[in-house]
Steps between C-alpha positions, in 0.01 A plus 500: 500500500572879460522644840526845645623520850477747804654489774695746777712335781731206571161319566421507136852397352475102569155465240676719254808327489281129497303735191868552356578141494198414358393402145282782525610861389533774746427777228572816751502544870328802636608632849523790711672781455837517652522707885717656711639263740766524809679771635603671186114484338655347223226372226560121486360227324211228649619195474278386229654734289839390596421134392354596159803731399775244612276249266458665194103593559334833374420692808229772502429767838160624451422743788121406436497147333105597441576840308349513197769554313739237646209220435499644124939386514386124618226468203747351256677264729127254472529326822403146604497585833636771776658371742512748819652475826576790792488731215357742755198639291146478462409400148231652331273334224658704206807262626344194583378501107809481382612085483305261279417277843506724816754696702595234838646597815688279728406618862691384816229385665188251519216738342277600605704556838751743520420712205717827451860621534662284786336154542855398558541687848154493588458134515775443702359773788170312484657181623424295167648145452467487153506756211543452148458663108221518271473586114173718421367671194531858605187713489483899590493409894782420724570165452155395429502337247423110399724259660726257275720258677634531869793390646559464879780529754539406810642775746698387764514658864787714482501566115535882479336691199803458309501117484088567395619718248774270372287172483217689389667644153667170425153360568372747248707456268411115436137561532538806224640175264243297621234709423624622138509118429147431579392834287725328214336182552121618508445350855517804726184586667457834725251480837359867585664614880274486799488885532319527860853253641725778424741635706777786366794539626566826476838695460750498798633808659797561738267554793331154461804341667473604852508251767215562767623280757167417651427301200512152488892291449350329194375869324856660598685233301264474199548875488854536527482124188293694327710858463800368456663615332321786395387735698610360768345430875647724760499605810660779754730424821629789701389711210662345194326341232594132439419262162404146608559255208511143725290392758365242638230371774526396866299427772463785780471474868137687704776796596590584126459875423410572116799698368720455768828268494482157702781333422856590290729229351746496221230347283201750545338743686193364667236798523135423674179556265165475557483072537867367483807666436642620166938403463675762272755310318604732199462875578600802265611862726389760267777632282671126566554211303274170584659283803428202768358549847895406611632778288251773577557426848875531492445913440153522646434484895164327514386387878250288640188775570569716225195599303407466131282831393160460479404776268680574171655805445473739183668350239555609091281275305621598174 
């Protein structure tokens, strides 16, 4: 088949390079513009864009992909199909037009749950066991359109949102082949989403990752799985900010304070919630590079009855 693919991020690379490899033809790839990124604000390339230019692919950065004028440009290319995944626009129906079959997304979770920009992060904060990716036809909603094949993965207890994110786009990627094949072979059938099961998961900001330490050990540690590693849970002790990136569960005793410290060892800091107790095992100082409990510790005085903050200070969200 003629394909034309979208796609953004490193999530998207894996199911155009399995596209690449194909015996189908990737006729252009359409991506985002490139942005200013890092301390000099440099414009740099997404990733997607990287991968097509190191393999000889036509790239195209639309800064509408619905503009009139840019859907007049894809006319002559005739699509099969579009192929779109964390392109990071809504598509309107003067696009959706455009392929001889139907523009599919690949979304990174089991639709209709976890619709929107960061199923990814969101399923891990809700505690779920298992997530998974689904091919739809995309319609002018967000991701509402008619199912096509799912795939499912299992998420395991301490998985944080970049092991989701990993499995999840090589996941993708064979399901993308999997469904093309089907389309080839006349056997793929579409089943019309539940709409009232749906759940979004909306976009994260920087202030999502506060720890209230009156919350339950489990929520703690699905929160700090599920924003790692971006934006990253945090806290505040003695009136710095601290990244938490590891952490795990333990059980408390009936004179555990939430947010304050009951026990220190080279291995974690043990800090009481609002069940168990929470150990921090891989912490971040701001301005720092990532370390282990044992090597925060070694420039850090933390004692047995210091307190955790328990309400977040201002913080730039940009």
């Amino acid at each position: 088949m003629n394909l034309l693919f979208l796609g953004t991020p490193d999530f998207a690379v894996p199911t155009l390079k399995a596209l690449h490899a194909s015996h189908h033809t990737v006729q252009a790839v359409v991506t985002q513009p490139d942005r200013p990124k890092g301390r000099g604000r440099a414009a740099q390339p997404p990733p997607v864009k990287e991968f097509a230019m190191a393999h000889g692919l036509d790239v195209l950065q639309p800064d509408k992909a619905s503009a009139p004028d840019f859907v007049e440009t894809l006319k002559p290319f005739q699509p099969d199909l579009i192929v779109v995944i964390a392109y990071g626009q809504l598509l309107k129906p003067n696009f959706l037009e455009l392929p001889k079959h139907f523009c599919m997304n690949i979304h990174a979770s089991i639709l209709p749950k976890y619709r929107g920009a960061a199923p990814i992060n969101w399923a891990l904060i809700n505690g779920e066991t298992e997530s998974g990716v689904t091919t739809m036809k995309i319609d002018p909603g967000l991701d509402s359109g008619d199912v096509l094949l799912i795939r499912k993965v299992r998420i395991g207890p301490d998985d944080t949102a970049q092991d989701l994110h990993d499995a999840l786009a090589a996941a993708g990627a064979e399901l993308a082949l999997e469904t093309i094949a089907q389309l080839d072979a006349g056997t793929l059938s579409s089943t019309p989403q539940n709409h009232d099961a749906a759940t979004f998961a909306r976009k994260l900001k920087k202030e999502d990752g506060f720890l209230y330490w009156n919350q339950p050990t489990q929520r703690l540690h699905d929160l700090v799985r599920g924003l790692n590693p971006w934006p990253g849970a945090y806290t505040f002790l003695n009136g710095q900010r601290l990244k938490l990136f590891r952490t795990e569960t333990a059980p408390g005793t009936q004179t555990d304070e939430p947010g304050a410290v009951v026990r220190v060892t080279p291995y974690g800091i043990e800090v009481g919630t609002g069940d168990d107790r929470l150990i921090l095992t891989g912490l971040q100082p701001e301005g720092k590079k990532k370390m282990s409990a044992q090597e925060f510790l070694a420039g850090h005085s933390v004692q047995i009855g210091d307190r955790f903050e328990s309400a977040p200070h201002p913080i730039n969200s940009k």
